[in-house]
C-alpha positions as CSV (number, residue, x, y, z in Angstrom):
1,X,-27.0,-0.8,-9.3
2,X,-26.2,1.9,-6.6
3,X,-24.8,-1.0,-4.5
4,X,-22.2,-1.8,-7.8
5,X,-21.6,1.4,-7.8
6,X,-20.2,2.3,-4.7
7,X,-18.3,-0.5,-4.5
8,X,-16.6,0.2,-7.7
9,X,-15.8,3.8,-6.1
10,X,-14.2,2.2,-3.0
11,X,-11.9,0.1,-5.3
12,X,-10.6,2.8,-7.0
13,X,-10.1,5.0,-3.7
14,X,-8.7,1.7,-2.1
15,X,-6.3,0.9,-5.3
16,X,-5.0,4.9,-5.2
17,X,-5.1,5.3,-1.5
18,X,-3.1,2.0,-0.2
19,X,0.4,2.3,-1.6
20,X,0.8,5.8,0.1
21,X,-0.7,4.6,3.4
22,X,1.3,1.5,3.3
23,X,4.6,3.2,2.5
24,X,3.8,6.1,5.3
25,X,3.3,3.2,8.0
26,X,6.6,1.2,6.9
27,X,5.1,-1.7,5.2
28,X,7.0,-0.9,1.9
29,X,9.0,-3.8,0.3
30,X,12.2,-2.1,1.0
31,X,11.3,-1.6,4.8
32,X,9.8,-5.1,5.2
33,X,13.2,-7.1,3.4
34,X,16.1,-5.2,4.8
35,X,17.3,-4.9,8.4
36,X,20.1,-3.4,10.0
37,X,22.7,-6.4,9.4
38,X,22.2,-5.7,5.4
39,X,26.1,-5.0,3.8
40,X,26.1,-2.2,1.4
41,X,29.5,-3.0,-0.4
């Protein structure tokens, strides 16, 4: 049971904790589908 548990815990931090990691690294969908040669018209 204490092995369930925990790793219920480290989904949740995992689920909550990701996005901000991921955006403060630069693996955001916005970052990772538009380059420099995009035309904002």
């Amino acid at each position: 049971m204490k092995a369930f548990l925990a790793a219920a815990a480290a989904m949740v931090v995992i689920a909550f904790a990701a996005p901000a990691v991921l955006n403060q690294i630069g693996f955001s969908a916005a970052d990772t589908t538009s380059g420099p040669a995009v035309r904002l018209d």
